[in-house]
MDTraj code that builds the backbone (N, CA, C; nanometers):
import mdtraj as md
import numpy as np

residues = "UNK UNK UNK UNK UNK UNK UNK UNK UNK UNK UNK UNK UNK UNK UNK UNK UNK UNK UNK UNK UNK UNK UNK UNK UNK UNK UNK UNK UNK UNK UNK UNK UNK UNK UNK UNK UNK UNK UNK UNK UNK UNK UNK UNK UNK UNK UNK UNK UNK UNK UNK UNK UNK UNK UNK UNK UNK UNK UNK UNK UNK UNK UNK UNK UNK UNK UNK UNK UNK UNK UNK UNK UNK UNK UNK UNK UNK UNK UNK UNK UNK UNK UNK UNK UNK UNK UNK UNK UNK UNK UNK UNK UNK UNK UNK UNK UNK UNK UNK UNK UNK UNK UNK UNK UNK UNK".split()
xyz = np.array([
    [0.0826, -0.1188, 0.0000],
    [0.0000, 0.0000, 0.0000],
    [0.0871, 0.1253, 0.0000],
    [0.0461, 0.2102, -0.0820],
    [0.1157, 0.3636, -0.0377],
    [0.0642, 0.4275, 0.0595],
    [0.1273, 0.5353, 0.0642],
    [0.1394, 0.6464, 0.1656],
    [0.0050, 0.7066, 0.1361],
    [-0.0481, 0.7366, 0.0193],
    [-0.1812, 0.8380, 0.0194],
    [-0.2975, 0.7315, 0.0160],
    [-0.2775, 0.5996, 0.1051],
    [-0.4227, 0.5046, 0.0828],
    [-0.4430, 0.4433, -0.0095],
    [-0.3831, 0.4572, -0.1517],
    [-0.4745, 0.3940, -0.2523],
    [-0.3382, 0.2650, -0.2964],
    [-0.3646, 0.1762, -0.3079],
    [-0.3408, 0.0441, -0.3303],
    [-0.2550, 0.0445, -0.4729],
    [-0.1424, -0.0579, -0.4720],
    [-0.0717, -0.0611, -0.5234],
    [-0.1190, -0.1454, -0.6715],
    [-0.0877, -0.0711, -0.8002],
    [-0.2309, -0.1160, -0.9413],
    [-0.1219, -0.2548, -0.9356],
    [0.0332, -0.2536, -0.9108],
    [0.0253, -0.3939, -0.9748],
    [0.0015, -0.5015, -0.9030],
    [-0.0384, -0.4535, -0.7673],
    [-0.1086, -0.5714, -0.7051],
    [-0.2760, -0.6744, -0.7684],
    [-0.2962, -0.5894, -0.8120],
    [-0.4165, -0.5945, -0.8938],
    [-0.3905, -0.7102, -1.0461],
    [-0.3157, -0.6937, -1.0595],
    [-0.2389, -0.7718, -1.2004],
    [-0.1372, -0.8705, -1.1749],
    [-0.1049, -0.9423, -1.0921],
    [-0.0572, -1.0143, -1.0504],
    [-0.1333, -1.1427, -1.0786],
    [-0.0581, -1.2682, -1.1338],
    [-0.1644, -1.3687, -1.0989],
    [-0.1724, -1.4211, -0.9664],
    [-0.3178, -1.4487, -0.9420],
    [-0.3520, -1.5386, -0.8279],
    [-0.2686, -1.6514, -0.7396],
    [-0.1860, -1.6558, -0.8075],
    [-0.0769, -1.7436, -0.7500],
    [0.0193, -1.6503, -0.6841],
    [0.0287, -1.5381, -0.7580],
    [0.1320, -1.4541, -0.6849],
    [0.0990, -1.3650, -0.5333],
    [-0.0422, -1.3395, -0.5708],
    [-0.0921, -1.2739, -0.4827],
    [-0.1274, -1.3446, -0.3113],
    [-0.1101, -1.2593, -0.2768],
    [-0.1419, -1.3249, -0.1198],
    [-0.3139, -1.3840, -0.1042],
    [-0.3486, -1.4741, -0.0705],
    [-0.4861, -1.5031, -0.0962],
    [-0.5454, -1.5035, 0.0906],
    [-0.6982, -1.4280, 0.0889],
    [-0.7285, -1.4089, 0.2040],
    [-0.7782, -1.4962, 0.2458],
    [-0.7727, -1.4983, 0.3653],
    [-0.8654, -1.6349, 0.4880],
    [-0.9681, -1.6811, 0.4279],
    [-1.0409, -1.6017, 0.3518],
    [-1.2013, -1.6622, 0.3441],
    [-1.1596, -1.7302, 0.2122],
    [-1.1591, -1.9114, 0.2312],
    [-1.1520, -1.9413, 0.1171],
    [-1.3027, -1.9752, 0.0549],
    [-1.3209, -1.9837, -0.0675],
    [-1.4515, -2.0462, -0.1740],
    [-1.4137, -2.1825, -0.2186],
    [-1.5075, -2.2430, -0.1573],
    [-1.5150, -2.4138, -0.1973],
    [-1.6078, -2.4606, -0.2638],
    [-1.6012, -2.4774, -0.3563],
    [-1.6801, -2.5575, -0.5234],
    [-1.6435, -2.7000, -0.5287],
    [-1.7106, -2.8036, -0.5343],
    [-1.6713, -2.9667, -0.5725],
    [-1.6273, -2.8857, -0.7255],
    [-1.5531, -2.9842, -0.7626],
    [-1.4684, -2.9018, -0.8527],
    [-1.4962, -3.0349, -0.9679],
    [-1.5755, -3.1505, -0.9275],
    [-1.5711, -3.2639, -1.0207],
    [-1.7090, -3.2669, -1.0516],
    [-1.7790, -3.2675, -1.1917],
    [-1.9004, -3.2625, -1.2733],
    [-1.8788, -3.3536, -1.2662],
    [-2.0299, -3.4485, -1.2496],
    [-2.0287, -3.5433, -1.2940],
    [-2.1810, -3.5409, -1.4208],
    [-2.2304, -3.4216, -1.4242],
    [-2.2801, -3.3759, -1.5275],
    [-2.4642, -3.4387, -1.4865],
    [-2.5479, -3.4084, -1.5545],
    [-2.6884, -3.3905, -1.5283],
    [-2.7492, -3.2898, -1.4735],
    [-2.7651, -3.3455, -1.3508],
    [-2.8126, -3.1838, -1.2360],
    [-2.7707, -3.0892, -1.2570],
    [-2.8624, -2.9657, -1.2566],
    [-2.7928, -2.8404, -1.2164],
    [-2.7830, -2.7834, -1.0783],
    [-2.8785, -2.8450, -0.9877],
    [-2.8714, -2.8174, -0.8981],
    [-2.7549, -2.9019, -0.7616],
    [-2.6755, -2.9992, -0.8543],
    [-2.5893, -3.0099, -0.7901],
    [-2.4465, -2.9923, -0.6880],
    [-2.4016, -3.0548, -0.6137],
    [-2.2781, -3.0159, -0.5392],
    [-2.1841, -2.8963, -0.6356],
    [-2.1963, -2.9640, -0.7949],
    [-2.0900, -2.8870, -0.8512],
    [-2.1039, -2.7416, -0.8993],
    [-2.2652, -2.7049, -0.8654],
    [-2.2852, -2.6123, -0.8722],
    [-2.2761, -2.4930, -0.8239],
    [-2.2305, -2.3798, -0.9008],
    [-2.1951, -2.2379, -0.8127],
    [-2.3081, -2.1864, -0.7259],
    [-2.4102, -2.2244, -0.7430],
    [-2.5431, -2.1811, -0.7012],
    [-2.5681, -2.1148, -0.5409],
    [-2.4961, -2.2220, -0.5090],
    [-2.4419, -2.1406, -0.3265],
    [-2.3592, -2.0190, -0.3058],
    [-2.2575, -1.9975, -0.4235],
    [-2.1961, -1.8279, -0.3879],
    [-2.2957, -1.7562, -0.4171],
    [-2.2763, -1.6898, -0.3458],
    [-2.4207, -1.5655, -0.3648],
    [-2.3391, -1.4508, -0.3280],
    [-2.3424, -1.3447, -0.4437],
    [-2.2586, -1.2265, -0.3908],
    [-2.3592, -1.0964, -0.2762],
    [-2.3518, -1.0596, -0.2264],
    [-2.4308, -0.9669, -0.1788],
    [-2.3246, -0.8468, -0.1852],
    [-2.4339, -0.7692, -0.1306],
    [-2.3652, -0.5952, -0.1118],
    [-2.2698, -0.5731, -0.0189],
    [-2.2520, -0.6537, 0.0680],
    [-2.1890, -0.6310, 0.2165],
    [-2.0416, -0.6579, 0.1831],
    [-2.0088, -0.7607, 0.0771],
    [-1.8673, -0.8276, 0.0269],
    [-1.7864, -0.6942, -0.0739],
    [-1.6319, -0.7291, 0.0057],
    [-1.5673, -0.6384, -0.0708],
    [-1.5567, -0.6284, -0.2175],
    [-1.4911, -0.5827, -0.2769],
    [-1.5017, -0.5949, -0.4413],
    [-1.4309, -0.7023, -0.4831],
    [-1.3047, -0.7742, -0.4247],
    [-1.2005, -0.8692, -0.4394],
    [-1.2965, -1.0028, -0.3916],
    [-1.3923, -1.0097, -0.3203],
    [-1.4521, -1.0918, -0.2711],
    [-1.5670, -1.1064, -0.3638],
    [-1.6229, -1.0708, -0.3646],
    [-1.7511, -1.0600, -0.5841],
    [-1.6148, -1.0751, -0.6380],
    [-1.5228, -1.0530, -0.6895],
    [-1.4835, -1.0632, -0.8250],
    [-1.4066, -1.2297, -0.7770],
    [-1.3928, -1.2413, -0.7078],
    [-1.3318, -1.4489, -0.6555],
    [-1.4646, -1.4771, -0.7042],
    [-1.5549, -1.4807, -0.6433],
    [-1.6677, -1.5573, -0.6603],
    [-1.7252, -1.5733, -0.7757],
    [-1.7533, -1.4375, -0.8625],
    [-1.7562, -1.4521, -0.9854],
    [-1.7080, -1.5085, -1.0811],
    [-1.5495, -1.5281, -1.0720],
    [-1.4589, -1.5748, -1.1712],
    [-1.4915, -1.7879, -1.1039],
    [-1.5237, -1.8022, -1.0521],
    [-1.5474, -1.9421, -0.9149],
    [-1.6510, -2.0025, -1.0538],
    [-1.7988, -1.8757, -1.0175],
    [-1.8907, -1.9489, -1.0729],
    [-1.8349, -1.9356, -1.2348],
    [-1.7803, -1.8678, -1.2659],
    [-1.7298, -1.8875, -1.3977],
    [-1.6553, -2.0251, -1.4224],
    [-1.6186, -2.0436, -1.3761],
    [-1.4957, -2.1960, -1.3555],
    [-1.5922, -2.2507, -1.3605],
    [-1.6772, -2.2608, -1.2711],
    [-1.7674, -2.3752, -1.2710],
    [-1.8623, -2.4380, -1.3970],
    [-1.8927, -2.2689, -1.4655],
    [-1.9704, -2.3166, -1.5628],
    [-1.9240, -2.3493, -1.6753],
    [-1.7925, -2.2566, -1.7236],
    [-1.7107, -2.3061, -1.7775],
    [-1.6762, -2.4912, -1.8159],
    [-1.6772, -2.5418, -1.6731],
    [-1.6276, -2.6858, -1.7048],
    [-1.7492, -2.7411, -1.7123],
    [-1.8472, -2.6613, -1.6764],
    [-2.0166, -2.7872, -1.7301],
    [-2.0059, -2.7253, -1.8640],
    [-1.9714, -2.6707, -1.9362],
    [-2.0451, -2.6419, -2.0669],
    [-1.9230, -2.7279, -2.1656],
    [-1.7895, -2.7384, -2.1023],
    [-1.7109, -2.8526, -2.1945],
    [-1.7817, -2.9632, -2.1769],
    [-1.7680, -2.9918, -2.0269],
    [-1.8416, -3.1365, -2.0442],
    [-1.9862, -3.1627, -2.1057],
    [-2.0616, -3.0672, -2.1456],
    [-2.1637, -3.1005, -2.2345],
    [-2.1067, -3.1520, -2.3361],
    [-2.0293, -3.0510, -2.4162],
    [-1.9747, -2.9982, -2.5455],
    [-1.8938, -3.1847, -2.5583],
    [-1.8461, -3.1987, -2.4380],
    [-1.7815, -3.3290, -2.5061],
    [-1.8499, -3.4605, -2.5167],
    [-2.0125, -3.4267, -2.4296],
    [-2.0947, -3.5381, -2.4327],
    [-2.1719, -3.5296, -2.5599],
    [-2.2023, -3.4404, -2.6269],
    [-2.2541, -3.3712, -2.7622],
    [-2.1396, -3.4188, -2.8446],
    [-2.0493, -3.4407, -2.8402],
    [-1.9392, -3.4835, -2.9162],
    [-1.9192, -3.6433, -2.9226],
    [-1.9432, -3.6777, -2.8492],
    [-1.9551, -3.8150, -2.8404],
    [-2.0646, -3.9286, -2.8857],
    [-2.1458, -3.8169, -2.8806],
    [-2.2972, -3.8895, -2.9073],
    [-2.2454, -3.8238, -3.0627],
    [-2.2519, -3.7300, -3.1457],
    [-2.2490, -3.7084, -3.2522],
    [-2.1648, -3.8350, -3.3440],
    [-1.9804, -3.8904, -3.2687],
    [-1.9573, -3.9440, -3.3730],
    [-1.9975, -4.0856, -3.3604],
    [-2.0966, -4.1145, -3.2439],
    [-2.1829, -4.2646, -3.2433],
    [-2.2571, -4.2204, -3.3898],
    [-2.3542, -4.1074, -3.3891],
    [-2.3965, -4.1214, -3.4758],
    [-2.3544, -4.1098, -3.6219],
    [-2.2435, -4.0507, -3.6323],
    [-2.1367, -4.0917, -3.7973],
    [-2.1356, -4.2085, -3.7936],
    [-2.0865, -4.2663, -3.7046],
    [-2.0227, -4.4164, -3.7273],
    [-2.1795, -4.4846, -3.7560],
    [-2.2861, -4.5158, -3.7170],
    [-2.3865, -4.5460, -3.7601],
    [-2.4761, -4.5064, -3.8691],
    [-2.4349, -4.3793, -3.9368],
    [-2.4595, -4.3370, -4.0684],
    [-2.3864, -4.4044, -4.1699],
    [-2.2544, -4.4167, -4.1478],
    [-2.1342, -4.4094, -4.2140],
    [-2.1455, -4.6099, -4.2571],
    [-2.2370, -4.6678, -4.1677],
    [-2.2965, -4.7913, -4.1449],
    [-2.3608, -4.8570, -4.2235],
    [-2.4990, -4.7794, -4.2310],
    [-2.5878, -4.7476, -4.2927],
    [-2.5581, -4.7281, -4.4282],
    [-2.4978, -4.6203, -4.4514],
    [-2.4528, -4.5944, -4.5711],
    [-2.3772, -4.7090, -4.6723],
    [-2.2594, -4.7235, -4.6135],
    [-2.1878, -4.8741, -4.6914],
    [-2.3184, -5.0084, -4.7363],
    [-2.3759, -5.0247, -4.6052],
    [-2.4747, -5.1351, -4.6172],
    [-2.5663, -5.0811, -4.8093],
    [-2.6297, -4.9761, -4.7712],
    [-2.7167, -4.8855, -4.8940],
    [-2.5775, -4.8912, -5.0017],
    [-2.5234, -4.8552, -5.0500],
    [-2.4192, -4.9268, -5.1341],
    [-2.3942, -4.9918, -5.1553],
    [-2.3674, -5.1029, -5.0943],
    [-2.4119, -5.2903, -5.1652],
    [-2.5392, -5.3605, -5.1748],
    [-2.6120, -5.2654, -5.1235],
    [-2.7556, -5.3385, -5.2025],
    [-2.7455, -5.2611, -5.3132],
    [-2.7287, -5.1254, -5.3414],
    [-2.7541, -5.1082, -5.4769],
    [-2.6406, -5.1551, -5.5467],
    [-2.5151, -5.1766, -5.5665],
    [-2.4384, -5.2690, -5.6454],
    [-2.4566, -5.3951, -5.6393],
    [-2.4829, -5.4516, -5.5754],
    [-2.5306, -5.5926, -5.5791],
    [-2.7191, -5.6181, -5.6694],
    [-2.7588, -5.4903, -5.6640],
    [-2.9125, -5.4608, -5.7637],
    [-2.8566, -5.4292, -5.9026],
    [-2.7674, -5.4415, -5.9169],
    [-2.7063, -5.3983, -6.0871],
    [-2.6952, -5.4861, -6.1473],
    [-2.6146, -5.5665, -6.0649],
    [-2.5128, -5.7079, -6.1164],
    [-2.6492, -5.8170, -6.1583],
])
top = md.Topology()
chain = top.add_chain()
for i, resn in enumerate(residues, 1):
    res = top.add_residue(resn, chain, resSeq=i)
    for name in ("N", "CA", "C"):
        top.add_atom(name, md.element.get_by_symbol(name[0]), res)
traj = md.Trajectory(xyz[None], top)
């Protein structure tokens, strides 16, 4: 801190690792196991109010960000998964529909 009160900016820009982190920690299950939203892994319990400093909303915020962040990959990769079941069962399909019609020529 300086001398005239106001806080040092590159404390502010520091990563989180560098910075000194305060007592009050934020605890998130940090493992989706995907479905619920109203689950453990959900941010749904930080609740910012008015009373919390600004460093304290902006943890929490960036928290529930993390959080949603990793539910929306893990959709993205369950949407991904189910998609190339369904290539591979087109792609199935398809070959099969190609030897009936070459085999309808002959």
């Amino acid at each position: 801190d300086r001398d005239d009160g106001r806080e040092d900016s590159r404390a502010s820009t520091q990563s989180p690792s560098k910075r000194a982190r305060s007592s009050a920690a934020i605890t998130v299950d940090s493992d989706y196991e995907g479905g619920n939203d109203a689950g453990p892994s959900s941010a749904a319990h930080l609740t910012i109010t008015a009373d919390m400093d600004e460093e304290t909303r902006a943890r929490i915020r960036r928290e529930k960000n993390r959080v949603a962040a990793r539910k929306c990959r893990a959709k993205k990769m369950q949407f991904m998964v189910e998609l190339q079941k369904t290539l591979r069962e087109l792609m199935r399909k398809n070959e099969e529909y190609r030897l009936q019609v070459c085999c309808r020529l002959m």
